[in-house]
Backbone as ProteinMPNN parsed JSONL, in Angstrom:
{"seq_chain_A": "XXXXXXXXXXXXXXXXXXXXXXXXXXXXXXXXXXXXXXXXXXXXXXXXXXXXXXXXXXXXXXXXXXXXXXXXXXXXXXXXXXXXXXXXXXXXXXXXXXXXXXXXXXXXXXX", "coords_chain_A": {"N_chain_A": [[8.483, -10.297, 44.284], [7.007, -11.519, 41.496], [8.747, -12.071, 38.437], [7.562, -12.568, 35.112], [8.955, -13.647, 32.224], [7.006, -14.029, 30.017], [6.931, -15.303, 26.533], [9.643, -16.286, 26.417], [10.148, -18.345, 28.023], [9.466, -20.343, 26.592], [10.429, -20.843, 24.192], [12.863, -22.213, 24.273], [12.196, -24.517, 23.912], [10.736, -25.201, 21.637], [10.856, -26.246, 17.826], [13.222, -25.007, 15.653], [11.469, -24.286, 13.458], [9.443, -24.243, 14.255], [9.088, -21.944, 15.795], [9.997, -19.684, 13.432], [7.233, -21.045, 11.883], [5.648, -19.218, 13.755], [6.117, -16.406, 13.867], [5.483, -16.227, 11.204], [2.604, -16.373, 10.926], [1.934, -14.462, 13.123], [2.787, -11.953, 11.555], [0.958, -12.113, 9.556], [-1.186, -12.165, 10.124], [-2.024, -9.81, 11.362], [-1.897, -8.249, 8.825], [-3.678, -6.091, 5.823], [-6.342, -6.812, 4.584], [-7.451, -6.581, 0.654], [-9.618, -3.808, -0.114], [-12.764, -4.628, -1.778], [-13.077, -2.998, -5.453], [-15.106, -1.803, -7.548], [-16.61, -1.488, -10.541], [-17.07, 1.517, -10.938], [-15.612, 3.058, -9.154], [-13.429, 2.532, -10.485], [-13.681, 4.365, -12.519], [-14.366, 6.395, -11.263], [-11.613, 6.48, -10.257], [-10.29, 7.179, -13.078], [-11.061, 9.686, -13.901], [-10.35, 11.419, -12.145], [-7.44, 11.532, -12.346], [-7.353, 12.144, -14.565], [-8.203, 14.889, -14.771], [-6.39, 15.664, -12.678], [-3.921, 15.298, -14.64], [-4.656, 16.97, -16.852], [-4.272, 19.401, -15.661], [-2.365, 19.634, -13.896], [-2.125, 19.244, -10.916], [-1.327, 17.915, -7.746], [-1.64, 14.41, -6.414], [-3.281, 12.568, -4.244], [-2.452, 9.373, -3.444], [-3.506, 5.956, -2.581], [-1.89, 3.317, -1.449], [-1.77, -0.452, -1.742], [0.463, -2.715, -0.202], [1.697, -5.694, 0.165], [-0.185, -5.562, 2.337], [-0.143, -3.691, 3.445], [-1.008, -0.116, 4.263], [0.103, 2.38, 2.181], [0.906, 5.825, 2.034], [1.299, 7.974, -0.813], [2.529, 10.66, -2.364], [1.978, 13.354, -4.709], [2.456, 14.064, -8.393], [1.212, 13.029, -11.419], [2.683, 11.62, -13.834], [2.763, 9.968, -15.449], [0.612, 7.315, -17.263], [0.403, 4.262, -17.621], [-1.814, 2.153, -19.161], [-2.27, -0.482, -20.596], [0.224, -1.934, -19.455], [-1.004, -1.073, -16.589], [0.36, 0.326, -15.099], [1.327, 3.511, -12.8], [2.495, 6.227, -13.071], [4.857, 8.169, -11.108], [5.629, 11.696, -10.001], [6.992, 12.711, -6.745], [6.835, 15.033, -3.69], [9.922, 15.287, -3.502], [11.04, 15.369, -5.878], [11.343, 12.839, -6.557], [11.04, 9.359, -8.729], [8.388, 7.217, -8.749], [6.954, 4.605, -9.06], [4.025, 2.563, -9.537], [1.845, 0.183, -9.28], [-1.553, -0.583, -10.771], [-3.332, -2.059, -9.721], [-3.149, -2.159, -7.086], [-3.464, 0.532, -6.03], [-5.792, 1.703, -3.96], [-6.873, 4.065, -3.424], [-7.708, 7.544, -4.631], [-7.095, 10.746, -4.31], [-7.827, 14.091, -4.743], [-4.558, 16.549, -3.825], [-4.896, 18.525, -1.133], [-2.768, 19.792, 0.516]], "CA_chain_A": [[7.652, -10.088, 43.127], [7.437, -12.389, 40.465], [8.972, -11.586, 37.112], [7.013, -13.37, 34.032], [9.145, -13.779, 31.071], [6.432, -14.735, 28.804], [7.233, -16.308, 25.558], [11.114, -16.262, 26.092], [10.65, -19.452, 28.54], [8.623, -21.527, 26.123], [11.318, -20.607, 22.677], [14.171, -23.273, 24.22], [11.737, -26.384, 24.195], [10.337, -24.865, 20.357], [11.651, -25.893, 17.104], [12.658, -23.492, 14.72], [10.215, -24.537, 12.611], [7.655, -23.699, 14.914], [9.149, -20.799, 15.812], [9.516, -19.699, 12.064], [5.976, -20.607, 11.676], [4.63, -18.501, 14.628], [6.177, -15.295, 13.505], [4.851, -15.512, 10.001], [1.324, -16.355, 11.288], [1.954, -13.308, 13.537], [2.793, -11.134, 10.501], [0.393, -12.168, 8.189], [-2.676, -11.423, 11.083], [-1.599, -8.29, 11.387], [-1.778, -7.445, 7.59], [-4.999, -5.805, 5.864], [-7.313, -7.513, 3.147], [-7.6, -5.333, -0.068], [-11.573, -3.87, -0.363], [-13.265, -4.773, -3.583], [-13.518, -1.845, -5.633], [-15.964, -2.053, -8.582], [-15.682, -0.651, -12.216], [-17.844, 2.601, -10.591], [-14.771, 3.215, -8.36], [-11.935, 2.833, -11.476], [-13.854, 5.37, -12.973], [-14.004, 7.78, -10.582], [-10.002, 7.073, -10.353], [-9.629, 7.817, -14.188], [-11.832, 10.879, -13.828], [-9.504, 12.15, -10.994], [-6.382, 11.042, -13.091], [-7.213, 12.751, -16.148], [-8.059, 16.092, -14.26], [-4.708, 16.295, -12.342], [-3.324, 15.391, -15.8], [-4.783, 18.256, -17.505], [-3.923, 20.87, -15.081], [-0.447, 19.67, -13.37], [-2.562, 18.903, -10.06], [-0.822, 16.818, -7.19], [-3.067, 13.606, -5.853], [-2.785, 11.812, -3.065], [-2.876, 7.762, -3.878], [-3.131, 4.95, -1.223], [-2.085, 1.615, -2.211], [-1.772, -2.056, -0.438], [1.08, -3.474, -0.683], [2.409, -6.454, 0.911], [-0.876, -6.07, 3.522], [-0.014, -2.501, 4.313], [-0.774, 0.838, 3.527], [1.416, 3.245, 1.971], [0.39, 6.903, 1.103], [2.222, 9.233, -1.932], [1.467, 12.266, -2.599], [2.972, 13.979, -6.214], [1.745, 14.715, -9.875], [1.262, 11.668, -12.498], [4.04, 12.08, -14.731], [2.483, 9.293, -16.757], [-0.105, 6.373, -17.032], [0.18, 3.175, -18.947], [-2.823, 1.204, -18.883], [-1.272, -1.732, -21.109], [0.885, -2.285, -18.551], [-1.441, -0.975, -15.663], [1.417, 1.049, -14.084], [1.062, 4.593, -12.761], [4.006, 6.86, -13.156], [4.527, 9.668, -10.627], [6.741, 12.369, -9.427], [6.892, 13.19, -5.478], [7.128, 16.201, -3.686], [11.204, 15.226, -3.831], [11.052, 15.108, -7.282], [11.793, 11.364, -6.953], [10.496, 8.905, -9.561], [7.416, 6.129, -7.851], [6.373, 3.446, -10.227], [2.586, 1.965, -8.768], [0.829, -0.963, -10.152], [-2.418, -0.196, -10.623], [-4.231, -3.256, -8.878], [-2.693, -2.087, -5.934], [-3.855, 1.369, -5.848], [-7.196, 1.583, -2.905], [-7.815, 5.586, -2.61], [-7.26, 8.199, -5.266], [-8.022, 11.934, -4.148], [-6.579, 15.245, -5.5], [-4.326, 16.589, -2.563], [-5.337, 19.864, -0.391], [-2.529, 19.703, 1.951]], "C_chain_A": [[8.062, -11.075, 42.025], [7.596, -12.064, 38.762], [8.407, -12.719, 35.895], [7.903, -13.596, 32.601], [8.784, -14.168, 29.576], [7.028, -15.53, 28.106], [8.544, -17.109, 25.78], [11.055, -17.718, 27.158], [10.691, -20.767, 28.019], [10.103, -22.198, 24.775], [12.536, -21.818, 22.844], [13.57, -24.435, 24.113], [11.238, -26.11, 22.348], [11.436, -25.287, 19.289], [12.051, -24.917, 16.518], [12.07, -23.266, 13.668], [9.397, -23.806, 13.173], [7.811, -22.079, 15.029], [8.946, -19.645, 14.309], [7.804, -19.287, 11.756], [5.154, -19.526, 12.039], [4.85, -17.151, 14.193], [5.722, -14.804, 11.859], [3.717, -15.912, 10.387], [0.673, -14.714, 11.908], [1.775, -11.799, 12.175], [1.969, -11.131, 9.724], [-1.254, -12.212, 9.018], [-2.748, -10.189, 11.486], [-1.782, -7.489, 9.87], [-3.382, -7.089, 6.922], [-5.291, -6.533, 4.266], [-7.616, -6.325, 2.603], [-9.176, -5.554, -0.708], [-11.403, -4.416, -1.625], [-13.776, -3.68, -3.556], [-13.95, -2.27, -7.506], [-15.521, -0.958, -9.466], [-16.118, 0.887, -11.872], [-16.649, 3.814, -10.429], [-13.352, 3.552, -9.257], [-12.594, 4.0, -12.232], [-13.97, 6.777, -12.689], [-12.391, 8.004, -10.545], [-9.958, 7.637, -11.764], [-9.888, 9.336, -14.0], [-10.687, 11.968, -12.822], [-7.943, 12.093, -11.735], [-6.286, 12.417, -14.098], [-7.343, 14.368, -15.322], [-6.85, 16.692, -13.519], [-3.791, 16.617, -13.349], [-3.024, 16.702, -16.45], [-4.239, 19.445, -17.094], [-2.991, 20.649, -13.916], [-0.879, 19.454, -11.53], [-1.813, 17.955, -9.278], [-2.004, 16.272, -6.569], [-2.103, 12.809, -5.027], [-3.308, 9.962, -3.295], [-2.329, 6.917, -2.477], [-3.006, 3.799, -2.441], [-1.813, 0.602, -1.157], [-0.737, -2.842, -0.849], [1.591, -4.474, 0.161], [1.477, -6.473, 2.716], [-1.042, -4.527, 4.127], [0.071, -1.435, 3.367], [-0.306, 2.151, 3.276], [0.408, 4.137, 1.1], [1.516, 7.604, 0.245], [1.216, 10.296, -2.22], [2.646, 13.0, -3.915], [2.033, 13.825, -7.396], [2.166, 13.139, -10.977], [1.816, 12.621, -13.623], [3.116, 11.118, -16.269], [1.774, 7.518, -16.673], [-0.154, 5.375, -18.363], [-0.703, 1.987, -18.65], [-2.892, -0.11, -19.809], [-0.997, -2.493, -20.034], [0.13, -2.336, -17.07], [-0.68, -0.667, -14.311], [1.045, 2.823, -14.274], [2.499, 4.8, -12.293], [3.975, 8.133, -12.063], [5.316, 9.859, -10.025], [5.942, 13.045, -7.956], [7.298, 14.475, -5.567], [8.702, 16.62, -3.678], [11.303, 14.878, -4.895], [11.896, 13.485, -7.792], [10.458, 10.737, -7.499], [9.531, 7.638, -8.704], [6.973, 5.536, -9.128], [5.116, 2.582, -9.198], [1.78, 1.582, -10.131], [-1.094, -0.583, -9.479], [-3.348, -0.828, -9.763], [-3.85, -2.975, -7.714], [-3.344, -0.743, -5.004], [-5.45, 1.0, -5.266], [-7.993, 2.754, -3.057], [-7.156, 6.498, -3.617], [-8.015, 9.612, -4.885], [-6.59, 13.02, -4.214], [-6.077, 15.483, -3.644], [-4.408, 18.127, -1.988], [-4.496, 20.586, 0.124], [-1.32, 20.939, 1.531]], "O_chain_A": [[9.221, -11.366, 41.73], [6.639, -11.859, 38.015], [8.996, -13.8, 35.891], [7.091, -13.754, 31.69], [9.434, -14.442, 28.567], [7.666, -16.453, 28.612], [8.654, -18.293, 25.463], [12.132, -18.31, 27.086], [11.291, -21.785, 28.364], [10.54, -23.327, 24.553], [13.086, -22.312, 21.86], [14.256, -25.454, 24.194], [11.494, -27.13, 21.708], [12.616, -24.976, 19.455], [11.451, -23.853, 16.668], [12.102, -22.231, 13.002], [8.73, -22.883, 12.706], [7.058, -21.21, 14.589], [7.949, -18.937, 14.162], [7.234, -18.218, 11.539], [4.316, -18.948, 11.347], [3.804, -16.513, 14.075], [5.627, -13.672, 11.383], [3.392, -15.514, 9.268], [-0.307, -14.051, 11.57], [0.87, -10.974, 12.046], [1.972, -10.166, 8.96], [-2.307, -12.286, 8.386], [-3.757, -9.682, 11.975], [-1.801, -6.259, 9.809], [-4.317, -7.722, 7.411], [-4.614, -6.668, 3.247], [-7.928, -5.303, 3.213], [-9.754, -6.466, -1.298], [-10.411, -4.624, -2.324], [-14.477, -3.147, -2.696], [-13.266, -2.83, -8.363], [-14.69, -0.052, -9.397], [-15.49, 1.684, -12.568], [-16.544, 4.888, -11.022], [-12.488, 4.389, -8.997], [-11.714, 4.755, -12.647], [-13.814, 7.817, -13.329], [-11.835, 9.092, -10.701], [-9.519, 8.787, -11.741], [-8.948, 10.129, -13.956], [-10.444, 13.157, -13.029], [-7.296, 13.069, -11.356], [-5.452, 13.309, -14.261], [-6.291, 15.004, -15.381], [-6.4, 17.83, -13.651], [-3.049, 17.598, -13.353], [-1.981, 17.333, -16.619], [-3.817, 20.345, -17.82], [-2.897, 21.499, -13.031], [0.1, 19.512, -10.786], [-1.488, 16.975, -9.948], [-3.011, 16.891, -6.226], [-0.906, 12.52, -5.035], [-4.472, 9.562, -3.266], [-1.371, 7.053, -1.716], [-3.521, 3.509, -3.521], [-1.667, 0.817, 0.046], [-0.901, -3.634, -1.777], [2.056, -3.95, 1.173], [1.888, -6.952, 3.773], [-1.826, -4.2, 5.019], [0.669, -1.393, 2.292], [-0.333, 3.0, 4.167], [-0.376, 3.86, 0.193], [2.632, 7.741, 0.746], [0.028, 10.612, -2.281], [3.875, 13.051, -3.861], [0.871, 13.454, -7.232], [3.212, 12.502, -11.098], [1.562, 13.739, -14.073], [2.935, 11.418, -17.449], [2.391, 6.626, -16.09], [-0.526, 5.539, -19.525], [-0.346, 1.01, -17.993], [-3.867, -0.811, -19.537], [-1.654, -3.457, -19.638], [0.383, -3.278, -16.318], [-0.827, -1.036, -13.146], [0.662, 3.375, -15.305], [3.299, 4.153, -11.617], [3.119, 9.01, -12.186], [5.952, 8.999, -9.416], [4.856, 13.621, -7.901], [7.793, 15.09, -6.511], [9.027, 17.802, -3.79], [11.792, 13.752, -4.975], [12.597, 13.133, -8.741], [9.311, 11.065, -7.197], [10.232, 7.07, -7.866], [6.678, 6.195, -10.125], [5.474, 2.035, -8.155], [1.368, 2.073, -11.182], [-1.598, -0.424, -8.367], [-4.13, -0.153, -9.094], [-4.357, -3.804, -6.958], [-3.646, -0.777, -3.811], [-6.21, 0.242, -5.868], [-9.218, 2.814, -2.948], [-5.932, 6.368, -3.616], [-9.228, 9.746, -5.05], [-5.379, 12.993, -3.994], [-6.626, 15.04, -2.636], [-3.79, 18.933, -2.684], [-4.758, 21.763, 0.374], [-0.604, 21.424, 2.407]]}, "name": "protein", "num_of_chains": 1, "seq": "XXXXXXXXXXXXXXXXXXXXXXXXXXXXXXXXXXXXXXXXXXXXXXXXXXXXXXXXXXXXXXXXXXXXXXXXXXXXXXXXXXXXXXXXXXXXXXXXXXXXXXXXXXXXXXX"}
């Protein structure tokens, strides 16, 4: 039977340039493009914002960072739209700092 070793025969004739290259090509085709979300969309987030606000509500926020996405789930401690950082405490009452441009999906949480 013949055993294939794919890539691993090609990697000794490769620089490591190339090599280098190929694994951030790899990584960076693998990562996701962030939708466009219109002013419609930031307003439904404030709207959802300000209502957890009021009444101590935990929300569930997606964001994109670095291509990939990461869910939290906890209560906005505190929003500075200056800055365009969202403040919020998890269900381990640890502290999350999220840039707002980053944030994709804002919905109260059920779970």
């Amino acid at each position: 039977m013949i055993r294939d070793r794919g890539n691993k025969k090609w990697v000794s004739m490769m620089l490591p340039e190339h090599v280098k290259m190929l694994r951030e090509y790899d990584e960076s085709h693998n990562k996701l493009a962030k939708p466009f979300l219109d002013e419609q969309k930031y307003e439904q987030f404030d709207e959802v914002i300000a209502r957890a606000m009021e009444n101590n509500l935990p929300l569930q926020l997606t964001s994109l960072q670095k291509g990939e996405r990461k869910l939290y789930i906890g209560k906005i401690h505190y929003m500075d739209e200056l800055k365009g950082e969202l403040r919020m405490i998890n269900q381990a009452s640890e502290r999350i700092l999220l840039k707002l441009a980053d944030v994709i999906e804002i919905e109260e949480y059920t779970g």
